[in-house]
BADO-871944 format. One record per residue (C-alpha): z, y, x; residue in one letter. Coordinates in steps of 0.2 Angstrom, whole numbers, plus 5000, padded with zeros to 4 digits. Layout:
N
ZYXA
...
//
This chain:
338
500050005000X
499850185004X
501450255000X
501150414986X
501450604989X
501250734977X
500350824995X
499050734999X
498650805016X
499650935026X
500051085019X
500751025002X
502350965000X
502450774997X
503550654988X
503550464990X
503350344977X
502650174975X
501150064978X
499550144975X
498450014982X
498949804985X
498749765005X
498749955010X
500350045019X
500250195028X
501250365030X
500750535031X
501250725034X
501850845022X
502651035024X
504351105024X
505150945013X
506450815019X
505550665015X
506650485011X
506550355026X
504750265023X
504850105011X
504649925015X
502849905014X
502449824995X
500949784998X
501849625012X
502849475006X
504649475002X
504649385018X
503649465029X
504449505044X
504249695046X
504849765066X
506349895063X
506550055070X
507450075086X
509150145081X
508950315092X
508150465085X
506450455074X
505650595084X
504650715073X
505650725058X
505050715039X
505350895035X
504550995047X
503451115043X
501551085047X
500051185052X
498251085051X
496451085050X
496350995034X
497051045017X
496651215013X
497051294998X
498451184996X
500051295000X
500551375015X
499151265018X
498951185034X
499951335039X
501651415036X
501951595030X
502651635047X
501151555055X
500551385062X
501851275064X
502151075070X
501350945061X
502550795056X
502250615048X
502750545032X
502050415018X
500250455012X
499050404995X
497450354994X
496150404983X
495250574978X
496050704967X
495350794954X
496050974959X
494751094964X
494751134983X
493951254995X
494251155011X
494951285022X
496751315030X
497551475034X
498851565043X
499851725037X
500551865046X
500852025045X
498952115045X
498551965030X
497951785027X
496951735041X
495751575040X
496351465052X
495051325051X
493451295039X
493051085036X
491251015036X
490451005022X
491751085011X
491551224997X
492051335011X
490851315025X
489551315013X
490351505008X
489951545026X
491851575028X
492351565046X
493851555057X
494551735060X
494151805042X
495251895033X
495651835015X
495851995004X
495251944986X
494751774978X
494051734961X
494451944958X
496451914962X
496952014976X
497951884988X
499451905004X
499951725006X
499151555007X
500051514991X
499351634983X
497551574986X
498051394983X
498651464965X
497151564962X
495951404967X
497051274957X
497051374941X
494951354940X
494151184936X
492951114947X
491251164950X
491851344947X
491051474956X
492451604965X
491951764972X
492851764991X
493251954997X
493451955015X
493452055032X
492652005046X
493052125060X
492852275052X
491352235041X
491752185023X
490952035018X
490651964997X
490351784998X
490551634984X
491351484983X
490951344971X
492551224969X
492451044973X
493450884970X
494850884986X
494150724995X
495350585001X
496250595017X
495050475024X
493550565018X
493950725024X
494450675045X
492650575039X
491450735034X
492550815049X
492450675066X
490950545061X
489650575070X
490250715081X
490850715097X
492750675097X
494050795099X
494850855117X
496450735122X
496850805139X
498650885133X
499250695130X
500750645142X
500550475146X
502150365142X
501350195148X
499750145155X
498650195169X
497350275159X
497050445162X
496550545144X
495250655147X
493550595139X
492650615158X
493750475163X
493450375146X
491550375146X
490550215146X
492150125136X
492550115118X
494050195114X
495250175100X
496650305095X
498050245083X
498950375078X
500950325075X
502750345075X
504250265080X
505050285060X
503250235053X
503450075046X
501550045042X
501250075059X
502449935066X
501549805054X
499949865062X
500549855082X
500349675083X
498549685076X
498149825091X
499049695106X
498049555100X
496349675100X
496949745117X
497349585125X
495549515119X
494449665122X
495049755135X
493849635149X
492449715137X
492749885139X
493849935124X
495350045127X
496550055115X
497850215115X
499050255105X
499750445101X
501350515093X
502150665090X
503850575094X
504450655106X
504450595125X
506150495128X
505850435111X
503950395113X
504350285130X
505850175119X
504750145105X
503450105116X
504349955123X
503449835112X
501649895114X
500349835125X
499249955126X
499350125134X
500150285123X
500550455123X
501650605117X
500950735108X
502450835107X
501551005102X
500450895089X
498850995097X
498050815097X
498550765081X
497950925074X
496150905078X
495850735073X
496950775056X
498150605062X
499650645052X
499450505039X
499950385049X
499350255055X
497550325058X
496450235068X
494750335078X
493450235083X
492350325097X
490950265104X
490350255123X
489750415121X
491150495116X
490650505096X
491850465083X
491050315074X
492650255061X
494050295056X
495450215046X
497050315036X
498350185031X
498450005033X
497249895026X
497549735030X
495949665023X
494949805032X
495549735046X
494149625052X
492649735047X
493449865059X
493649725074X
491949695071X
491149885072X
492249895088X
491549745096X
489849795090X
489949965098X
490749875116X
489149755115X
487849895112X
487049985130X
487150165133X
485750255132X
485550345147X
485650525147X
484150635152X
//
């Protein structure tokens, strides 16, 4: 199961409820709400023997504030009224919602609300809305907080067109907005990494390994990122999956790394257990540009250094379609650059 939250992705507050999906468990991130410790997975056995937390600190905390490149509209929306703030992890929901959605997140300070990052493909980029504009007016309401714009877009059904005031620089720009349907967490890091070349990792502190994280380094190998916690309990299920595919795949060139926010002392005892290489991302910079707060999420990248799939959550019977596409993209050649 996916574990529900009334926020879907960062920058709404979330709740967490029950299963949503059989044979799917996952957490996610939410904003400024002290979220219960993750359930036992429903979608496993009674008696399925689920790895416990290590009794020291959980790291990043459910309840802290979050600032990300994902929600939009929703809230201080990827970013708090003081400004961008640390991501943090907690239970996630699959499945699309039917609130309209511009696909934008924002950042407030004193001069205004500031968009702070535009996704592919949404109701936004196809505005022409870019990073750095200044949000005066939407849909004819004049606005001052994130909040504000969320309330203004959620109050319209979808497909509705919203006239966007905004300064950029010093110029005064009318754009328009058509609302969409807000896409599932999946689908959005989707329309935002597939396809593209994957996101910088240099910032990671290495906590076990001897791989270095810098895509130079990488090239030529298939890389996996898992994006997990100490406290996640979805992503405990899911670690002895990743040592079995590191053990097997690793002669073929597949790296599997995994990256969390916990922070470093914490990162190197929950680490005891895993085969693999990981990381801290303390600062969350990393997890903020692949959008990994629902955890466990799962990059694929290619040789190349594209993203080629992704999973949010655990699906235990997606399992094997995604060792497959991994051992596909180690047994395809580079071609050559020119």
């Amino acid at each position: 199961m996916i574990a529900d939250r009334k926020l879907r992705r960062i920058g709404s507050p979330l709740w967490i409820a029950g299963a949503s999906a059989a044979l799917m468990l996952g957490c996610a991130t939410g904003v400024g709400v002290v979220a219960p410790t993750p359930p036992q997975p429903a979608g496993l056995p009674a008696s399925a023997s689920v790895p416990q937390p290590p009794p020291a600190s959980r790291g990043t905390q459910p309840g802290a504030e979050v600032s990300a490149p994902d929600t939009a509209d929703a809230t201080p929306a990827d970013a708090t009224p003081e400004g961008p703030a640390r991501p943090r992890a907690t239970p996630d929901t699959a499945g699309a919602s039917s609130e309209a959605w511009l696909g934008l997140s924002m950042r407030k300070t004193d001069s205004g609300v500031f968009v702070n990052g535009v996704l592919r493909g949404s109701p936004a980029a196809g505005a022409g809305l870019m990073v750095g504009d200044r949000l005066v007016r939407v849909g004819g309401q004049p606005i001052s907080t994130p909040v504000e714009v969320a309330e203004v877009v959620k109050a319209h059904p979808v497909g509705t067109r919203l006239d966007l005031h905004v300064l950029r620089g010093s110029d005064t720009r009318m754009l328009y907005a058509v609302t969409a349907a807000k896409p599932d967490r999946e689908m959005m890091i989707r329309n935002e990494l597939v396809g593209f070349q994957a996101p910088s990792i240099s910032e990671l502190r290495t906590v076990q390994g001897a791989v270095v994280p810098a895509w130079a380094q990488l090239r030529g190998q298939v890389v996996v990122l898992e994006f997990w916690a100490s406290w996640c309990v979805a992503c405990r299920a899911l670690a002895p999956t990743l040592n079995a595919w590191h053990e097997e795949l690793a002669p073929t060139g597949v790296h599997i790394l995994g990256i969390t926010m916990d922070p470093y002392e914490e990162a190197v005892r929950a680490s005891s257990s895993l085969q693999f290489p990981t990381f801290s991302d303390e600062s969350g910079d990393v997890t903020l540009r692949y959008q990994g707060t629902a955890l466990p999420t799962v990059i694929v990248v290619d040789r190349q250094g594209i993203v080629r799939d992704v999973m949010v959550g655990l699906d235990f019977e997606r399992l094997p379609s995604l060792k497959r596409a991994i051992t596909d993209l180690a047994s395809a050649q580079v071609t050559p650059e020119r």
